[in-house]
Legacy VTK file of the C-alpha trace (Angstrom):
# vtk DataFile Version 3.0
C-alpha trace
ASCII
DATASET POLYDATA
POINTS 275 float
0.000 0.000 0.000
1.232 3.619 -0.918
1.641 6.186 1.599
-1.836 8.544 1.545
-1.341 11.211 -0.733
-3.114 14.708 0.084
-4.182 15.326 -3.911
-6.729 18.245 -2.929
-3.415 20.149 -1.352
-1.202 19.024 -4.968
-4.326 21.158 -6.294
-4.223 23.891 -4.239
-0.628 24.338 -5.149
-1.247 23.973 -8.559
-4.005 26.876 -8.527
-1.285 28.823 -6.633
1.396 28.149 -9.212
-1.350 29.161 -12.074
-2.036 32.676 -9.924
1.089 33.122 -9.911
1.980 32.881 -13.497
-1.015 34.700 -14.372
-0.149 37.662 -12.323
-1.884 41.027 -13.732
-3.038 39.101 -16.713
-6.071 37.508 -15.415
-8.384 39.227 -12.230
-9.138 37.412 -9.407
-12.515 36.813 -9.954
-11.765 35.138 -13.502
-9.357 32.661 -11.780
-12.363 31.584 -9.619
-14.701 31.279 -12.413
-12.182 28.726 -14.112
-11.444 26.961 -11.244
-13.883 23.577 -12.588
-12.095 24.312 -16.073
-8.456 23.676 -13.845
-9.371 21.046 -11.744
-10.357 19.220 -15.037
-6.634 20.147 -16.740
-5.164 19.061 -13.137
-6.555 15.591 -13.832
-4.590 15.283 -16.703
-1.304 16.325 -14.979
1.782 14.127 -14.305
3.140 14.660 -11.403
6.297 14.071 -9.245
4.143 13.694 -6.146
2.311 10.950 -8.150
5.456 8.707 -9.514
4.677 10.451 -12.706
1.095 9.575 -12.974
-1.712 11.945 -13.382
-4.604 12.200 -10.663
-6.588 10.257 -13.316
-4.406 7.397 -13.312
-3.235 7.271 -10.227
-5.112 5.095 -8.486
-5.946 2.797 -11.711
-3.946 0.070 -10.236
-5.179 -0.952 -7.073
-7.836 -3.087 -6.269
-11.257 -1.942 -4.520
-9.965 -3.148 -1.156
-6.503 -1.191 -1.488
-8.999 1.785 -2.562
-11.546 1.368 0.256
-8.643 1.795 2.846
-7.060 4.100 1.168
-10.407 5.867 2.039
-10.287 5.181 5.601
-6.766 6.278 5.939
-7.420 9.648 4.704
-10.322 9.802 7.054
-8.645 8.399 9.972
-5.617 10.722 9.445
-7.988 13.557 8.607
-6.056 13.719 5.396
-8.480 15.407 2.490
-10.426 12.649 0.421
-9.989 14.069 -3.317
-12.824 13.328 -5.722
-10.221 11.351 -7.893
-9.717 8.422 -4.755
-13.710 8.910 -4.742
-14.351 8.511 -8.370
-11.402 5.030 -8.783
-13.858 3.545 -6.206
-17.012 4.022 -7.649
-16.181 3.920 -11.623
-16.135 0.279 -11.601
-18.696 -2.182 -10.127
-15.960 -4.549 -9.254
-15.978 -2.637 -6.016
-18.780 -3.306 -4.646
-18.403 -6.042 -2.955
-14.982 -3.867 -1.240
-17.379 -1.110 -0.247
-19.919 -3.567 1.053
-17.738 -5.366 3.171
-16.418 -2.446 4.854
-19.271 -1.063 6.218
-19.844 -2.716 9.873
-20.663 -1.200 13.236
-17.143 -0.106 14.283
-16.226 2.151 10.996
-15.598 5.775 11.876
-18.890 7.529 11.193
-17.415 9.366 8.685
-15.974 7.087 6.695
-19.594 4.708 6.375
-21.268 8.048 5.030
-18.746 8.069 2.459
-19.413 4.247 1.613
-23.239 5.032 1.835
-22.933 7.724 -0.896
-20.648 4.988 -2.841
-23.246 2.588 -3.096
-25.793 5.235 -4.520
-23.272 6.139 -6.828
-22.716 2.675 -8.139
-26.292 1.732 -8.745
-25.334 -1.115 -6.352
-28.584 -4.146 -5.990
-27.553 -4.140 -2.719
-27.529 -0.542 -1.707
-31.402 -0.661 -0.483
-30.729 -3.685 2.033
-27.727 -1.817 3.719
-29.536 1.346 4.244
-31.906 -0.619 5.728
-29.531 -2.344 7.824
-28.290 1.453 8.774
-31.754 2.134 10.439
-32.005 -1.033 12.102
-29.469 -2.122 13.441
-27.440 0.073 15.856
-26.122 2.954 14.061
-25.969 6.503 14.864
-28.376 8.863 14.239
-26.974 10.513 12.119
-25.882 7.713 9.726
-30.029 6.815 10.452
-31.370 9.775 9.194
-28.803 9.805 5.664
-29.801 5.872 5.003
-33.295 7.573 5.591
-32.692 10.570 2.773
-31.340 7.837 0.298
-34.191 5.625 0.711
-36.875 8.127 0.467
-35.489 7.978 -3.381
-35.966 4.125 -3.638
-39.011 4.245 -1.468
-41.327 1.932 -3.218
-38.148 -0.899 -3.826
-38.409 -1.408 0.387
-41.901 -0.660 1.356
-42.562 -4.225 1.570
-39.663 -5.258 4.056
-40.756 -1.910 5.905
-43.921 -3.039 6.455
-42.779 -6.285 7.257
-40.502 -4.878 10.172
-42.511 -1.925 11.289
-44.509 -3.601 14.056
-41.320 -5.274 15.896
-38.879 -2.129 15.388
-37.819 0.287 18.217
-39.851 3.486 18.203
-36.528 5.764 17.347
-36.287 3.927 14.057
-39.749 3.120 13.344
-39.966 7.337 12.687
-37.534 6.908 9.601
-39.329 4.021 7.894
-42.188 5.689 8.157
-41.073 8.785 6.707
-39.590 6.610 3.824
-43.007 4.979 3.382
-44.678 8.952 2.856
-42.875 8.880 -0.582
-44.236 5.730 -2.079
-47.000 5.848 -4.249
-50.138 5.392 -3.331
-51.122 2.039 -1.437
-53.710 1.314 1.083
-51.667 -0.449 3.392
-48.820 2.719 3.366
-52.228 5.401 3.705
-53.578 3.732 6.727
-49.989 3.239 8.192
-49.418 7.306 8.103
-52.834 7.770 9.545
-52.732 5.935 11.999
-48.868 6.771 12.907
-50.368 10.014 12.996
-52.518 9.732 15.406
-50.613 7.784 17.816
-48.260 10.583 17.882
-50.134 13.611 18.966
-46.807 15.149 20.851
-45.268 15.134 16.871
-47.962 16.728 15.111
-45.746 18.528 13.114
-43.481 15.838 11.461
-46.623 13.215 10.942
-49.015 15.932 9.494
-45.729 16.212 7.263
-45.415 12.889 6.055
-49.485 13.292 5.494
-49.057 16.232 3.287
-45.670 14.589 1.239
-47.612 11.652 0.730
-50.615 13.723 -0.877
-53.785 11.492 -0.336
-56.737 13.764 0.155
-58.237 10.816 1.936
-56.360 11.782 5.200
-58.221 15.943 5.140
-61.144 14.407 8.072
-58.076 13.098 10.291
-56.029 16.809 9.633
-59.214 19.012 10.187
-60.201 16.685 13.261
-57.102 17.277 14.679
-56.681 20.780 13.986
-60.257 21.606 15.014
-58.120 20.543 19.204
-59.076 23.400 21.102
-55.749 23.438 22.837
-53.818 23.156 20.143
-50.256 24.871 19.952
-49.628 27.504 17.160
-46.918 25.806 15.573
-48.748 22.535 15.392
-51.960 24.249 13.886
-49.903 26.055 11.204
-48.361 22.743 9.740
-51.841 21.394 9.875
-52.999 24.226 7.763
-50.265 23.352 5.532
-51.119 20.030 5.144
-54.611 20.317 4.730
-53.964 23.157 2.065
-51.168 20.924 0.694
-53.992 18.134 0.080
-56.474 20.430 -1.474
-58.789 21.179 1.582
-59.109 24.364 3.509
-59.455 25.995 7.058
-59.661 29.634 7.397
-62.087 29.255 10.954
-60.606 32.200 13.445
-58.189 30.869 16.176
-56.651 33.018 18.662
-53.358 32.430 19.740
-51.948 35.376 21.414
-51.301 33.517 24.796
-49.054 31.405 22.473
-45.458 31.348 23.270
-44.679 30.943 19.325
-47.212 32.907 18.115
-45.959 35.915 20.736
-42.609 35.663 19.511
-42.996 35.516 15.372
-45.350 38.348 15.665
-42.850 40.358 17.963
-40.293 40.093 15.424
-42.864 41.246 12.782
-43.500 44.043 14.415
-39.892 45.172 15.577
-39.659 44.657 11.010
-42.415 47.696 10.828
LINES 1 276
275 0 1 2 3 4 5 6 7 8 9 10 11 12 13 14 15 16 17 18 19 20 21 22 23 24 25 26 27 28 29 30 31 32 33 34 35 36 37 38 39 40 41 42 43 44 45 46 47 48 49 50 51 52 53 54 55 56 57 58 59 60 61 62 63 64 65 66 67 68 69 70 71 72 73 74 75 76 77 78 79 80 81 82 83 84 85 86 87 88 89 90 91 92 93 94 95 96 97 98 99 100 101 102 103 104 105 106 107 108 109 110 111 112 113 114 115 116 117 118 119 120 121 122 123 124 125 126 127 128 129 130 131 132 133 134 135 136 137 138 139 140 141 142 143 144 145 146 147 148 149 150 151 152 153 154 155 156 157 158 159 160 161 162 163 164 165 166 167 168 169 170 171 172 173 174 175 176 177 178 179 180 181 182 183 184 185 186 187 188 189 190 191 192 193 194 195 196 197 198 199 200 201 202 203 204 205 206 207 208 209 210 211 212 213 214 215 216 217 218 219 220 221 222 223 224 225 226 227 228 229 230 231 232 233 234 235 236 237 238 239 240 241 242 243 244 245 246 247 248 249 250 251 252 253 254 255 256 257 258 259 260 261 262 263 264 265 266 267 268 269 270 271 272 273 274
């Protein structure tokens, strides 16, 4: 294995070198606008630093283990990942299997995000079932709620195993596959899931009646005006109501008064202090 080489600082260096060649010929702001138009022409460069190779064909020759940690040296040694070690990784499918098989419990956090990405990148089959595997087993949070953005794209490929594991899954994680299920299309089974998700989570008003209004069946308008129609309701949790019931094609314009709302008090404080 090759020692990790920073290639984002060989860049920077290379910009540098460029400036300063280009000094009183070309204005600043020109040398930012090419900077895309560079970084492609730095690609192409041979370089001492390299062994003579370019960025581009650098890392040609190792396999997709070498190149998956390669990866995790750079982020264990908090040495900048360039897009070229990023791009040798995911050009060929051949890795996939390397990227798979490094993703486990006990990977820095930032390094599995990276691998996450990689496997959306590559079109991977068996992208879906590790994202899963991100929300159920025990990940962080945050890795939780980025599995959760990249399934929302692939929502209808899971909704069956979601359904299948929503009634025995811990209530932390049952909030993501739910929010996944709010971008399939339309399905009885997913409807009556949201509704009644809804409902059993009147402290989180705000992020069900969301999933409600994303999902856009105008079948769920009695269950949003029912709830919105609470005579205790809080301000913030009556304005994404009105959201989502507008969002599904209904309509409440009854009179509420808020003013002994905390919310309310404030946003219409700073209104006025605008005046």
């Amino acid at each position: 294995m090759k020692k990790i080489l920073d290639i984002d600082a060989l860049f920077d260096k290379y910009i540098s070198d460029y400036v300063y060649d280009n000094i009183g010929k070309v204005k600043p702001e020109e040398i930012e606008n090419k900077i895309p138009d560079l970084y492609v022409k730095f690609g192409d460069e041979k370089l001492e630093e390299l062994d003579g190779k370019t960025p581009n064909t650098y890392y040609k020759d190792f396999s997709g283990d070498e190149l998956v940690q390669m990866l995790k040296e750079h982020v264990e040694s908090g040495v900048s990942v360039s897009d070229f070690l990023c791009e040798a990784i995911t050009a060929s499918k051949d890795n996939e299997d390397a990227v798979c098989s490094a993703i486990n419990g006990d990977a820095p956090e930032e390094f599995t995000v990276y691998l996450m990405n990689m496997l959306g990148q590559m079109q991977s089959n068996r992208a879906k079932d590790k994202y899963l595997e991100f929300i159920l087993w025990d990940y962080s949070e945050g890795i939780r709620e980025l599995a959760t953005e990249l399934l929302c794209d692939m929502a209808d490929e899971v909704k069956e195993q979601i359904l299948l594991e929503l009634d025995g899954v811990q209530e932390e994680k049952k909030i993501n596959l739910v929010e996944i299920l709010s971008h399939c299309q339309k399905d009885d089974r997913v409807f009556n899931v949201l509704v009644d998700e809804f409902m059993a989570h009147k402290d989180k008003v705000q992020i069900y009646a969301g999933y409600l209004s994303k999902y856009g069946d105008e079948r769920a308008l009695p269950v949003l005006m029912e709830a919105i129609e609470q005579e205790k309701i809080s301000y913030a949790d009556f304005e994404e109501l009105r959201f989502a019931i507008e969002a599904l094609g209904g309509e409440y314009d009854k009179p509420r008064d808020f003013s002994a709302d905390k919310t309310y008090k404030k946003i219409f404080a700073k209104e006025n202090e605008k005046k």
